[in-house]
C-alpha positions as protocol buffer text, in pm:
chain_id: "A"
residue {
  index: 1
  type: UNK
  ca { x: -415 y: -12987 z: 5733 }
}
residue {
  index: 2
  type: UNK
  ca { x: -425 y: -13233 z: 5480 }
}
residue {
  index: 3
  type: UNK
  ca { x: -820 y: -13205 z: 5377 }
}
residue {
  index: 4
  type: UNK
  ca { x: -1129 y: -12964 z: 5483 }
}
residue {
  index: 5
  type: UNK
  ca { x: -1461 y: -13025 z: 5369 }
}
residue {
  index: 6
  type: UNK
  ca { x: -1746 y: -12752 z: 5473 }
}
residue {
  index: 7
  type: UNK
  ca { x: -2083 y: -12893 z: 5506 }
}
residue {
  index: 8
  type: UNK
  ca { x: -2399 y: -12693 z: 5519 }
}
residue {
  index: 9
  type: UNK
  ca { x: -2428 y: -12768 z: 5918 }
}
residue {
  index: 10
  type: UNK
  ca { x: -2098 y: -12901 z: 6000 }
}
residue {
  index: 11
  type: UNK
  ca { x: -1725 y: -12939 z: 5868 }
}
residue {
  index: 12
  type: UNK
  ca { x: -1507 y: -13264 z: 5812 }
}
residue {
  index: 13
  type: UNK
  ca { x: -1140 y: -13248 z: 5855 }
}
residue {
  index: 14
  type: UNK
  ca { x: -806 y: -13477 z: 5836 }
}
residue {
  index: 15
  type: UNK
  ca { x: -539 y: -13303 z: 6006 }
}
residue {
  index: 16
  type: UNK
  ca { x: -220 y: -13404 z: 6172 }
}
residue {
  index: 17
  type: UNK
  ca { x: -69 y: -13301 z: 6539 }
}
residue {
  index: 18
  type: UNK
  ca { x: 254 y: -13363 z: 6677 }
}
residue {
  index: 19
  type: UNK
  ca { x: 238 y: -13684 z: 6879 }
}
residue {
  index: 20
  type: UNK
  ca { x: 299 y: -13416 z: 7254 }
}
residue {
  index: 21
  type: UNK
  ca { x: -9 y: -13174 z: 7104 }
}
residue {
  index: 22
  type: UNK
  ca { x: -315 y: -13193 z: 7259 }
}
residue {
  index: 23
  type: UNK
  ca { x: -617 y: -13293 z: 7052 }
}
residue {
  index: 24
  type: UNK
  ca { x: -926 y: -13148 z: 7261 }
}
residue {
  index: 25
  type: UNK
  ca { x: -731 y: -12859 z: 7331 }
}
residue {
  index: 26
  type: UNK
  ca { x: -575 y: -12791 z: 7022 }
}
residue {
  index: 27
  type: UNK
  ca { x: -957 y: -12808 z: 6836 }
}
residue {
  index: 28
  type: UNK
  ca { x: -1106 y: -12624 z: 7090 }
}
residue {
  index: 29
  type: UNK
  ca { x: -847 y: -12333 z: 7064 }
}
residue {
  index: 30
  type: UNK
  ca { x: -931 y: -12353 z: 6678 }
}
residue {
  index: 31
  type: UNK
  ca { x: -1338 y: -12330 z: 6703 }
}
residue {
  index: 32
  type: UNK
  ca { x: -1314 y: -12048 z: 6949 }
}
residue {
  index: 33
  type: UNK
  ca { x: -1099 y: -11891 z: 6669 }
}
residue {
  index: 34
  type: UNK
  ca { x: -1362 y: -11923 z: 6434 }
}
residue {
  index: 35
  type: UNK
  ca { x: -1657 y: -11870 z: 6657 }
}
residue {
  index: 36
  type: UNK
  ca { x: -1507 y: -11541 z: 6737 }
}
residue {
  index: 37
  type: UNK
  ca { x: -1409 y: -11426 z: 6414 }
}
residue {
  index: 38
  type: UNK
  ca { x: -1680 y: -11561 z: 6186 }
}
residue {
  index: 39
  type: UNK
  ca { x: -1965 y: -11542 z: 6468 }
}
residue {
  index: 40
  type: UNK
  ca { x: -2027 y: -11975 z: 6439 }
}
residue {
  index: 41
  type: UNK
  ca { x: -2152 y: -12147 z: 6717 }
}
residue {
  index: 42
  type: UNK
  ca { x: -2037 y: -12439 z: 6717 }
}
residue {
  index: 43
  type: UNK
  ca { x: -2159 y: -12798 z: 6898 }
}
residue {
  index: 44
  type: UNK
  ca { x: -1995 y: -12815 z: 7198 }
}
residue {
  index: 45
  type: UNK
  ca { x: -1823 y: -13143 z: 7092 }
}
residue {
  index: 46
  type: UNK
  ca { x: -1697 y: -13332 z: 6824 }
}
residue {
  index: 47
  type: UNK
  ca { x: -1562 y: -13660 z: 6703 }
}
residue {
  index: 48
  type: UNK
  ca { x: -1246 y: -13753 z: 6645 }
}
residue {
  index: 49
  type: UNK
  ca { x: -1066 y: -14102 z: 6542 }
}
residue {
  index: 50
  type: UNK
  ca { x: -719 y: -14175 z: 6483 }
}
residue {
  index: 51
  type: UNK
  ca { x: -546 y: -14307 z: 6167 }
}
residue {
  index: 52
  type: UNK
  ca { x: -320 y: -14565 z: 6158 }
}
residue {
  index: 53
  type: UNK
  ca { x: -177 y: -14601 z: 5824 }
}
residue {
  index: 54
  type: UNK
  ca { x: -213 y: -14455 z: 5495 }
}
residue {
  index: 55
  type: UNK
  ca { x: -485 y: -14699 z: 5389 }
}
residue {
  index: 56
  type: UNK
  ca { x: -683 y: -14552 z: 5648 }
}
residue {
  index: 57
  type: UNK
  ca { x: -611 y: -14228 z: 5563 }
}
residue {
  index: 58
  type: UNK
  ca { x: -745 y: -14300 z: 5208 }
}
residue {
  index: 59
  type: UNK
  ca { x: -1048 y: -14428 z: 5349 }
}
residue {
  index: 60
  type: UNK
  ca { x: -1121 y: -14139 z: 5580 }
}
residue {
  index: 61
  type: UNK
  ca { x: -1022 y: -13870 z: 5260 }
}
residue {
  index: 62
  type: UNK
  ca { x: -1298 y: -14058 z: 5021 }
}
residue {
  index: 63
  type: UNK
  ca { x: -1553 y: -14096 z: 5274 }
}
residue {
  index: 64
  type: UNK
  ca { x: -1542 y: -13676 z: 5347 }
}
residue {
  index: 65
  type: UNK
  ca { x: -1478 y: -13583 z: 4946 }
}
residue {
  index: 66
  type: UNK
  ca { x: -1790 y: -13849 z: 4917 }
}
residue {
  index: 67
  type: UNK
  ca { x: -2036 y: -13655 z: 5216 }
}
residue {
  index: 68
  type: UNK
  ca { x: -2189 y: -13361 z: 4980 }
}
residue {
  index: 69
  type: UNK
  ca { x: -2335 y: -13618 z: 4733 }
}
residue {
  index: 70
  type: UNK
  ca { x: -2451 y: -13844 z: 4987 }
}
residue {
  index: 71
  type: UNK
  ca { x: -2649 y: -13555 z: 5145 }
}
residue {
  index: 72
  type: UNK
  ca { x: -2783 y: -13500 z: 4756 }
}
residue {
  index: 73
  type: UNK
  ca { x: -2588 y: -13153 z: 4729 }
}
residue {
  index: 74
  type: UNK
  ca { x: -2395 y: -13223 z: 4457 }
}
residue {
  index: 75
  type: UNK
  ca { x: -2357 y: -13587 z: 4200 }
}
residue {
  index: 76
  type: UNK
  ca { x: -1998 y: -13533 z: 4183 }
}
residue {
  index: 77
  type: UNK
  ca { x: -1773 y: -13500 z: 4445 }
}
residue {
  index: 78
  type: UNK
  ca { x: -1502 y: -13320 z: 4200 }
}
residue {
  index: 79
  type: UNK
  ca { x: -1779 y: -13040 z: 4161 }
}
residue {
  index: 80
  type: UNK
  ca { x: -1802 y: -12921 z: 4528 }
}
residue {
  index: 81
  type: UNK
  ca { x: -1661 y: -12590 z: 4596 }
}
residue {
  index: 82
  type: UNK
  ca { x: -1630 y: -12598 z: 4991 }
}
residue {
  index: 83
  type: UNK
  ca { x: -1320 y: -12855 z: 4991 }
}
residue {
  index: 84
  type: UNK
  ca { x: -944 y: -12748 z: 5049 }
}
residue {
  index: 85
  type: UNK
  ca { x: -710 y: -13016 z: 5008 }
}
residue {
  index: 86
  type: UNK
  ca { x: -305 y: -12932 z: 4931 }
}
residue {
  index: 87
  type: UNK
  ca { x: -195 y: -13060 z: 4623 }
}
């Protein structure tokens, strides 16, 4: 997991899979994890895009840090408390 942002009605995520995993059924595995132990339900699908490069992988990072304060939740991004990212 390199960065999870929780949004009041959904959640944002950059994470990396080995190139044999399965996407769909590795993040379907993981929301029936939470569904079942934190009682979500969850949209039955969800949108996923590939990276490329590190450039990309900048972009992607700023663009989630930057999604509480353009929903007006926060005016810095620094300040919001629902973000996990490893140093």
């Amino acid at each position: 997991m390199r960065l999870f942002l929780l949004m009041p009605d959904h959640v944002h995520a950059l994470v990396s899979f080995p190139q044999e995993a399965n996407l769909l059924t590795s993040v379907r595995q993981w929301k029936n994890y939470v569904a079942r132990m934190q009682g979500i339900k969850w949209q039955r699908d969800f949108f996923e895009h590939r990276l490329r490069n590190a450039e990309s992988w900048e972009e992607k990072a700023h663009y989630i840090r930057q999604n509480p304060v353009r929903a007006g939740l926060i005016a810095n991004a620094e300040a919001w408390a629902y973000r996990w990212e490893p140093a």
